[in-house]
N, C-alpha and C positions, 0 to 999 in steps of 0.2 A: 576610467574616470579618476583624475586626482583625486577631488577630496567633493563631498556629498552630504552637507547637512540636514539632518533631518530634524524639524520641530513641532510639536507638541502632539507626538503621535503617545499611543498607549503603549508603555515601552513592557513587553512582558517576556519576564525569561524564567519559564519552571521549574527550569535544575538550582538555579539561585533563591528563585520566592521572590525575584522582583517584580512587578506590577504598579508604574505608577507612569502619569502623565510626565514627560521631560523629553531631554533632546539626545540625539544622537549623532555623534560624528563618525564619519567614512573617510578614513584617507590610506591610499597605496594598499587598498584591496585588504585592510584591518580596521577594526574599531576601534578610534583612538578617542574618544569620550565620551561618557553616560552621564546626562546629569549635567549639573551648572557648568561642568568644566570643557561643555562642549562648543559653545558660544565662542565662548573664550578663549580656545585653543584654534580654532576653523583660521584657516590661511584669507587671506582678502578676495582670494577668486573662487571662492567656494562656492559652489552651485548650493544654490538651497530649496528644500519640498517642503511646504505647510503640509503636516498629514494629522493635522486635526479628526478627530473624530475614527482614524484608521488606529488598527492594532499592528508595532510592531514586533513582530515573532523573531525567532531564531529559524533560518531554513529551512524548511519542511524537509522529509528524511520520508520516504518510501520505501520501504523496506522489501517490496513485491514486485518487480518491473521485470517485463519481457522485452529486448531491446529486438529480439529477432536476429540479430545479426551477428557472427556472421553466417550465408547460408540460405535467409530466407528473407530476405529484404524486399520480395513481394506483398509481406504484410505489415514492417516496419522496419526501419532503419538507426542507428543510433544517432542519425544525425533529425531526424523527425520525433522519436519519440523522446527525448531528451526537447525538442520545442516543446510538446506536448507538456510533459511534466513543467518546463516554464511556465510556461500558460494555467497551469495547475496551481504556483506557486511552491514548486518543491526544486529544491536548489541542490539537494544529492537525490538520487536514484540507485540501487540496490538490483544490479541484473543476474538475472538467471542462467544456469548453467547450457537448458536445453536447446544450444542452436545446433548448428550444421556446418562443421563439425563441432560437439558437443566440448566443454571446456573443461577435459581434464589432464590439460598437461600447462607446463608452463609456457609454449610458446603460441598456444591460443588466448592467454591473457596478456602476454606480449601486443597482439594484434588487435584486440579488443582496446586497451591501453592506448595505443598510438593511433586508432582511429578516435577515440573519444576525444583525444586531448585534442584534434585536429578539428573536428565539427561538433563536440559536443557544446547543448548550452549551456548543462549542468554537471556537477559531480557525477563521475561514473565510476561506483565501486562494482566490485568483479566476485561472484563465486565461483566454485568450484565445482565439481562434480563430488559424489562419495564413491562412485564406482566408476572403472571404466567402460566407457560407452554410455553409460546409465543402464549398462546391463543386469546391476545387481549382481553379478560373480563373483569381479576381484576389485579389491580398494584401488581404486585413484592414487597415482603419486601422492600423497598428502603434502608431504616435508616442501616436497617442490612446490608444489600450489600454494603453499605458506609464502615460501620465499620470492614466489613469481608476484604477492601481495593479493593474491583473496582476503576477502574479510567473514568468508563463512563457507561451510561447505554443502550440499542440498543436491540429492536428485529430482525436485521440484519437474512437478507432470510424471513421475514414476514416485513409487515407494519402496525401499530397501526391505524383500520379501523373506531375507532367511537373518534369522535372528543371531544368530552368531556374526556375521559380517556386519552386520550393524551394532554388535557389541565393541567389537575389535574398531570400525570407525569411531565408537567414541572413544576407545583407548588413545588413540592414536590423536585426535580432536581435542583430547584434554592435556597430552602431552607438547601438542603443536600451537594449544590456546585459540582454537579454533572454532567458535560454534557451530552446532550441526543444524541447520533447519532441515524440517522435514515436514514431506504432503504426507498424510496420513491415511493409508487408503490399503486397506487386505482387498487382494486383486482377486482371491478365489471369493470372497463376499462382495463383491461389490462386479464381476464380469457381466460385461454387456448390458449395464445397468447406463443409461441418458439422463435422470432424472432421481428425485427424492422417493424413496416407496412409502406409500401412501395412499388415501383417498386419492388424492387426483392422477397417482400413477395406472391407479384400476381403472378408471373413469376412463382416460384419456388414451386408456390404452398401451403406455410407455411402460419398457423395461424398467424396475425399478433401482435405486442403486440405496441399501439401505442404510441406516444412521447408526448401527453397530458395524460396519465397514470402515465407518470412523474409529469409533472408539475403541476396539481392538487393538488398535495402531497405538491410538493414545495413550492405553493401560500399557502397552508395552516398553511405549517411553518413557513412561517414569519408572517401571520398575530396571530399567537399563539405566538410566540416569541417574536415578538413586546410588544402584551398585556400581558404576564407575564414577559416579562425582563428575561427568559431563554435563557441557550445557548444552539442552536439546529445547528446540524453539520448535514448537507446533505451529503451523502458518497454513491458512485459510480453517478456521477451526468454524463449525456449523452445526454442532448439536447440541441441544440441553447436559445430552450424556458426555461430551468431551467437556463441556464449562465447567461441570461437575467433578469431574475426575482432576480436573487442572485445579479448580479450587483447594480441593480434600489433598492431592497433593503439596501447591502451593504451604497449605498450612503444618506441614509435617519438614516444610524446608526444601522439600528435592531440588532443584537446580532444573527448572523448565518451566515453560514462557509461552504464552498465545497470541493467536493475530486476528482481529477478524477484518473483512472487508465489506465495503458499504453496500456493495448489492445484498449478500449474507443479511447483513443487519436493515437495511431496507427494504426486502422484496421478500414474498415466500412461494411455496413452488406454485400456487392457486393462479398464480401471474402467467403460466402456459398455458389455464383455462382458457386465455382472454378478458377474465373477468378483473383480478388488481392488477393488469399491467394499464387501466384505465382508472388508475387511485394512484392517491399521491400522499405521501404522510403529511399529517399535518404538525409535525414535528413530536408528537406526542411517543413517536414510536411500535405502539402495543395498538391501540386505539382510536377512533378519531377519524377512521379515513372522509378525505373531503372527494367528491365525485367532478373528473376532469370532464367528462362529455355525458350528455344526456341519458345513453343508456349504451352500454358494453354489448358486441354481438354475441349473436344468438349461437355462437360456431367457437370451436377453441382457437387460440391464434397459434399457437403450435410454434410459437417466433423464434428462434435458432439463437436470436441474441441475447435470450434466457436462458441458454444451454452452458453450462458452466461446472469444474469438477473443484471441486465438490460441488453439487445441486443448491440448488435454491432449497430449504428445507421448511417446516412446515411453521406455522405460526406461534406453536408454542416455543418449538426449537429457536424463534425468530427471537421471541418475548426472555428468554433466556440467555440468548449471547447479548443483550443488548444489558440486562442486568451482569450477564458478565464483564460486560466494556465498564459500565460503572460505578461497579465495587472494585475492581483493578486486577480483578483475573485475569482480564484479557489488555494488555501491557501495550499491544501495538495496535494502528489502524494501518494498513497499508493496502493498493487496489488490487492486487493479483492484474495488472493489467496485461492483461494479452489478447493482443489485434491480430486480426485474418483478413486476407482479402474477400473482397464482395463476392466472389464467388465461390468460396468456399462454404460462405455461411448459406447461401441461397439457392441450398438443398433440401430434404428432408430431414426431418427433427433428427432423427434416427442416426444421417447419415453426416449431420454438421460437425466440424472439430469443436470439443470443448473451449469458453473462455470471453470472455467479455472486456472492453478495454474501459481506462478507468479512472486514467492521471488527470482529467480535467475535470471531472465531477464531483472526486473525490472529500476533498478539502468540502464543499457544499454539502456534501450528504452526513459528513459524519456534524456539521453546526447543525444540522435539521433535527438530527434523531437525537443528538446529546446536547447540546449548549440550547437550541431554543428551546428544546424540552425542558430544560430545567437538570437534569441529570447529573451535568456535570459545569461547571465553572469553567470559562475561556483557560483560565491555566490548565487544567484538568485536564481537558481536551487535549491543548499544543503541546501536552507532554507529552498524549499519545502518539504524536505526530514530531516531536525532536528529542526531547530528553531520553526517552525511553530505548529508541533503537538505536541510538546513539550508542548507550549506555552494551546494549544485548550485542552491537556487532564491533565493539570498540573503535568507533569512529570517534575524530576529532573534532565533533561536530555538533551543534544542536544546542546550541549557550552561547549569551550574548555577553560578552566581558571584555575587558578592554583587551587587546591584543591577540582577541583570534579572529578569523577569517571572516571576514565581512559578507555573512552569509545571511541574510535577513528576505523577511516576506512580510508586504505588504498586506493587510486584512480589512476588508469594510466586510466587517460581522452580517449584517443586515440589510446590505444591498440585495434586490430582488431583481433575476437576470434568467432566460431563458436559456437553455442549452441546445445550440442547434451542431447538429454530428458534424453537417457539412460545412461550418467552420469550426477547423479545427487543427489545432497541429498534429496530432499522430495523421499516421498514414490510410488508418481502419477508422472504417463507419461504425464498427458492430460494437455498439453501446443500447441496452436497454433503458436512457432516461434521455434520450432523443425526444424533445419535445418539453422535458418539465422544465415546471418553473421553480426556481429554486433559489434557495438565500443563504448569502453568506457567499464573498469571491474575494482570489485574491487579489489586489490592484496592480503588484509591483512585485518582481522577483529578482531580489539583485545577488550575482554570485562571484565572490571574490569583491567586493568594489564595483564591478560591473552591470549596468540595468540590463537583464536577458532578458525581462519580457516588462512592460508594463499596458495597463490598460488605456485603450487608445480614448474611450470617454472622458475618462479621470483626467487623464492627461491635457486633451484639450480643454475639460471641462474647467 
């Protein structure tokens, strides 16, 4: 698209603090006016959008995405889950190291690279592995994986088990300016463990997998972090105990960061009962639940598409990351999206691959639980969502100013829209909010200058 004016949208951008009704111009895949100067600069053939009453953001930024590929394109593709995340409103994506063969040399990012650029609809940044294989033995090329352009490095789905090699990753990560994300998971506390330990893990029967399996991991990264001055990013964080520890950390300065995602902060593990995978928040968060159907059955639903590592944890642990999102402990929103085929999940509980997919609800669930709650302010929010990851994986990304990449997303805060799995862009069904109703979507995702997705209502409407 040449040039694409936009007027009287809610232009908000949180790395600046602006926030105000005006206009915007798109030409040659950059922002070239904000503000009265947009009008008036727009060429004669300017397509133009009234987006009244919409919020325009800075790109959305995921910082958590499983592309699958390459390797395992039976459960996603980069060319489907990169739709997906359009359809989300997130205009870069942040892929994970674990595919087939796993990404720890530079000419697996090679390959990944030159398939994005070719089918992708959005930004596709690339990690690394920290070990090779993800076997936690020996480090990963790093220097190379720098130079092949990661923007981070992460055993994500493993945890780096012997503390010394994950000291020496961050030597090496701080040397190379490279942040390390990490799943935080001690495998001898947490083996064979499906779920949260808990009442409902006794009840129901399930192995438990407990919430000092977390936090172990956590104490450990900060006191690594500390003593090498690396920056280590805790990602999918689920306990009271981790919120805690990153806070009292936080305020002492260490150099590490949290993430949570919307299932986490939405759901808790009571939702394998049967009994709140049939509640719905009523954006309140903590309390409030409203009842979706007459009465919840009398039998656990056992549903696989609850099965997720780290676990769904329990209500207080729920009430706690959610005050972590908004006091600023917790820095990032991102889904941990990861899709499986239908057959894999429609096994027994026991026997389903961990992971729930996520890039299209996403953006909805985190307006429900913080913005309509009151919690946090529309800025506040889209910071969690651009500024911020932006900011932790040094992207050029995620700020609306005159002359960078015309990365923007379309927002009607308040629009109320059901989710149905089986439309959908990613390739996986296996989403536990199949079915709700939910507020707050985005209309329009445009990347570079280019509309990748918008909504087809809006549009005709």
């Amino acid at each position: 698209m040449a040039a694409l004016l936009l007027t009287g949208g809610r232009v908000i951008d949180p790395g600046s603090g602006l926030d105000t009704v005006t206009d915007l111009l798109i030409q040659e895949g950059r922002i070239a006016a904000i503000g009265s100067d947009a009008r008036a600069q727009a060429p004669e053939n300017v397509e133009t959008w009234s987006v009244d009453g919409l919020v325009v953001s800075p790109g959305l930024i995921d910082s958590h995405v499983h592309l699958r590929e390459p390797g395992q394109t039976r459960k996603e593709t980069i060319e489907t889950g990169t739709i997906a995340a359009a359809r989300g409103g997130f205009t870069s994506v942040v892929c994970m190291p674990n595919t087939s063969p796993v990404i720890d040399n530079a000419g697996i990012v090679a390959l990944i690279r030159e398939k994005a650029d070719k089918v992708g609809h959005v930004h596709v940044h690339i990690t690394g592995t920290i070990s090779q294989g993800l076997a936690g033995e020996q480090l990963a090329p790093l220097g190379s994986l720098k130079q092949a352009g990661v923007v981070a490095i992460t055993d994500d789905g493993r945890c780096i088990q012997n503390n010394d090699l994950m000291r020496r990753a961050l030597e090496y990560a701080r040397m190379f300016k490279l942040p390390l994300l990490d799943h935080c998971q001690d495998s001898a506390l947490t083996e064979g463990g499906v779920m949260h330990e808990g009442y409902w893990s006794t009840v129901l029967g399930l192995k438990g997998w407990p919430a000092i399996g977390e936090e172990t991991i956590v104490m450990r990264n900060i006191l690594l972090a500390e003593l090498t001055g690396a920056w280590i990013h805790c990602q999918h964080i689920g306990t009271a105990g981790s919120v805690r520890l990153l806070r009292e950390a936080q305020q002492r300065q260490v150099p590490i960061s949290g993430e949570a995602c919307p299932h986490h902060f939405t759901l808790t593990d009571e939702a394998i009962s049967g009994s709140d995978r049939f509640w719905q928040g009523d954006g309140s968060g903590i309390h409030g639940w409203e009842r979706l159907c007459e009465q919840a059955p009398p039998w656990p639903s056992y549903d696989t598409n609850l099965k997720m590592n780290p676990p769904l944890r329990s209500a207080s642990d729920r009430a706690a990351l959610c005050e972590g999102v908004r006091d600023g402990t917790i820095e990032i929103i991102g889904s941990d999206h990861a899709p499986h085929s239908d057959f894999e999940k429609e096994v027994e509980f026991d026997e389903s691959p961990f992971g729930v997919t996520g890039l299209e609800t996403e953006l909805s669930l985190a307006l429900s639980q913080f913005y309509h709650s009151g919690r946090l302010t529309l800025p506040e929010l889209l910071k969690k969502l651009t500024t911020n990851p932006a900011r932790i994986l040094g992207l050029a990304k995620g700020h609306l100013e005159v002359g960078a990449d015309a990365d923007i997303t379309l927002i009607d805060p308040d629009k109320r829209w059901v989710f149905d799995a089986a439309n959908r862009g990613s390739k996986a069904l296996n989403s536990p909010f199949n079915g709700w109703e939910l507020q707050g979507k985005a209309i329009a995702t445009i990347v570079s200058g280019n509309i990748a997705w918008s909504d087809a209502e809006w549009v005709s409407g």
